[in-house]
C-alpha positions as CSV (number, residue, x, y, z in Angstrom):
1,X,9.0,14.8,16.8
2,X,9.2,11.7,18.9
3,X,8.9,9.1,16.3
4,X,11.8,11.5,14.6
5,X,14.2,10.4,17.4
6,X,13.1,7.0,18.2
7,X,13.9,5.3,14.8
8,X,17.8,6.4,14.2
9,X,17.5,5.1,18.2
10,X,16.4,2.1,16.7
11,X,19.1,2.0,13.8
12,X,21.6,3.0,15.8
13,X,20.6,-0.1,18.3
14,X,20.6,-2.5,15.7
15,X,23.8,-1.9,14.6
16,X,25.6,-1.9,18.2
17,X,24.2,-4.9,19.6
18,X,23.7,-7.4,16.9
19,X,26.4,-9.0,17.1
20,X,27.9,-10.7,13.4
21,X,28.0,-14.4,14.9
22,X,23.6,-13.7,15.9
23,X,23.2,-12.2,11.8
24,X,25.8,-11.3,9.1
25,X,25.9,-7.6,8.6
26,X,24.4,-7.7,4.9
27,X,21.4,-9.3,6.9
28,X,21.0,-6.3,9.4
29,X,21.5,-3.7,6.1
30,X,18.4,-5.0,4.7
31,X,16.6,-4.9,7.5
32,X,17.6,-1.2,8.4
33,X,16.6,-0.9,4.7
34,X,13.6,-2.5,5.1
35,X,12.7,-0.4,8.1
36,X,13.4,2.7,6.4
37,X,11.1,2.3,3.5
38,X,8.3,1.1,5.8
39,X,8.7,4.2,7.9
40,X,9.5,6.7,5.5
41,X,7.7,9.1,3.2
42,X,6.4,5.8,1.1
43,X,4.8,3.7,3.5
44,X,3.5,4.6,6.7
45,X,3.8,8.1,6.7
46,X,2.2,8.7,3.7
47,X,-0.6,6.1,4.9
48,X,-1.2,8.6,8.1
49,X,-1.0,11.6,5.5
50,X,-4.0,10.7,4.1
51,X,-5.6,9.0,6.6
52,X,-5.5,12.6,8.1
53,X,-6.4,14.3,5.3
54,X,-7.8,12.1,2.1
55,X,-11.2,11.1,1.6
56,X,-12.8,8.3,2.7
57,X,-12.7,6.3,-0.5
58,X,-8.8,5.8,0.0
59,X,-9.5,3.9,3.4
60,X,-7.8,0.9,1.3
61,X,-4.6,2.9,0.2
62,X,-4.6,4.0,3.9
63,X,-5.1,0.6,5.7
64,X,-2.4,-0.7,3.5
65,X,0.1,1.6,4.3
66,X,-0.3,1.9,7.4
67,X,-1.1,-1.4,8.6
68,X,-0.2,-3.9,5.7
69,X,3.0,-2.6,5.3
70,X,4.1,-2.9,9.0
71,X,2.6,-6.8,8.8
72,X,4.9,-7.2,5.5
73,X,8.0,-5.3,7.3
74,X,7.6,-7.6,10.5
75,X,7.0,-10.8,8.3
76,X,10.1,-10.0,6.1
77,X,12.8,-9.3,8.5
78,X,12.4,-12.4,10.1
79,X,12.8,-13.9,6.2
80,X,15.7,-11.8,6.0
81,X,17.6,-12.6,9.3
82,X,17.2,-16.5,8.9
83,X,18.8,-15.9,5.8
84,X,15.3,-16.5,3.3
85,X,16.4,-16.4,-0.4
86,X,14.5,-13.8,-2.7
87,X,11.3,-16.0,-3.3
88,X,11.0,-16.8,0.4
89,X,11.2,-13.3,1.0
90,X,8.3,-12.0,-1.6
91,X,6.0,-15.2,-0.4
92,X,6.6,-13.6,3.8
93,X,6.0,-9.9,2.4
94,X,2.8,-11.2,0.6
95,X,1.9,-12.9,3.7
96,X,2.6,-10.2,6.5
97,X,0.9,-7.0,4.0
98,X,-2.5,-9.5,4.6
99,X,-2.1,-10.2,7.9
100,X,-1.7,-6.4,8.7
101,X,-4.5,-5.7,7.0
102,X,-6.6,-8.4,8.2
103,X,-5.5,-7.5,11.6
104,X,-7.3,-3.7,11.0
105,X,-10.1,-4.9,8.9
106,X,-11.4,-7.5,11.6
107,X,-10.5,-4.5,14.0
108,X,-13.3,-2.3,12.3
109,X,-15.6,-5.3,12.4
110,X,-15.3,-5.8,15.4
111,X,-15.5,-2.5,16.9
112,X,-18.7,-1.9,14.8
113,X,-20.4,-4.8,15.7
114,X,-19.4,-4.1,19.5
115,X,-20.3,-0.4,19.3
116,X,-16.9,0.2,20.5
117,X,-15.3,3.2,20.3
118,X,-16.4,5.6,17.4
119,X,-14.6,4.6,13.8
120,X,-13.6,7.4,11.2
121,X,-15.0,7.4,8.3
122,X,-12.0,6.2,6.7
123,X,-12.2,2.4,8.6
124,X,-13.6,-0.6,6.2
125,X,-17.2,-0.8,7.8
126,X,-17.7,2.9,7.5
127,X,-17.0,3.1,3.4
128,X,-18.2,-1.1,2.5
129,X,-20.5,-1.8,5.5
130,X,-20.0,-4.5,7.8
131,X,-21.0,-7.6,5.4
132,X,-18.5,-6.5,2.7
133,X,-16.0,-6.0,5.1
134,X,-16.1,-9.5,6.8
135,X,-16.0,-10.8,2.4
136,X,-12.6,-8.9,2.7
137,X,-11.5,-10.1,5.7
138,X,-12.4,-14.1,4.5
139,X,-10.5,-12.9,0.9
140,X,-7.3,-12.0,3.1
141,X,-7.7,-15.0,5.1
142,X,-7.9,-17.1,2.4
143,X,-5.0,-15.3,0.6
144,X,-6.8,-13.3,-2.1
């Protein structure tokens, strides 16, 4: 219920303190816009959906929803506020959905190879094992 009031906290603050002369208002629309779909029913929500509740074999779907889409969404509203045309824009959302999931994948490596904390089934390590996850993470790196 939290996350319910925080975001139209977040719209709301977007659109009462960004002033027109820092971003033109079509700007701001698509990043509210951009927000929206990155935090609605179609992107990270449905990533912790079935993170909660899918099986491990969707730990892909699940690690690109809820971490490659918050790396495209942070990636593209910069894009979007320096005023990126539509090229620019799909070459940062590319960009930012591979970081975000680099940034998770390495995570699991890392946390496997530390014997950190204890990893769902549903992380990269636990489904591919440690080599193939550290091939996915050098594909992501490298931009495949």
């Amino acid at each position: 219920m939290v996350g319910d009031v925080l975001f139209p906290l977040g719209f709301r603050h977007i659109v009462s303190y960004t002033h027109t002369y820092l971003a033109p208002q079509t700007q701001l629309l698509h990043v509210i816009t951009e927000i929206a779909r990155v935090v609605g029913s179609t992107g990270m929500v449905v990533g912790q959906f079935v993170d909660l509740d899918g099986s491990p074999n969707t730990v892909e779907f699940i690690h690109e929803k809820k971490y490659g889409e918050m790396g495209e969404f942070s990636a593209v509203c910069g894009g979007l506020l320096a005023g990126g045309d539509v090229d620019e824009v799909q070459r940062l959302r590319r960009y930012g959905k591979a970081v975000g999931i680099l940034y998770q994948v390495v995570d699991d490596v890392l946390e496997a190879k530390g014997k950190g904390k204890e990893k769902t089934e549903k992380s990269y390590v636990a489904v591919y094992g440690v080599d193939r996850a550290v091939e996915a993470a050098e594909e992501l790196e490298g931009g495949g």
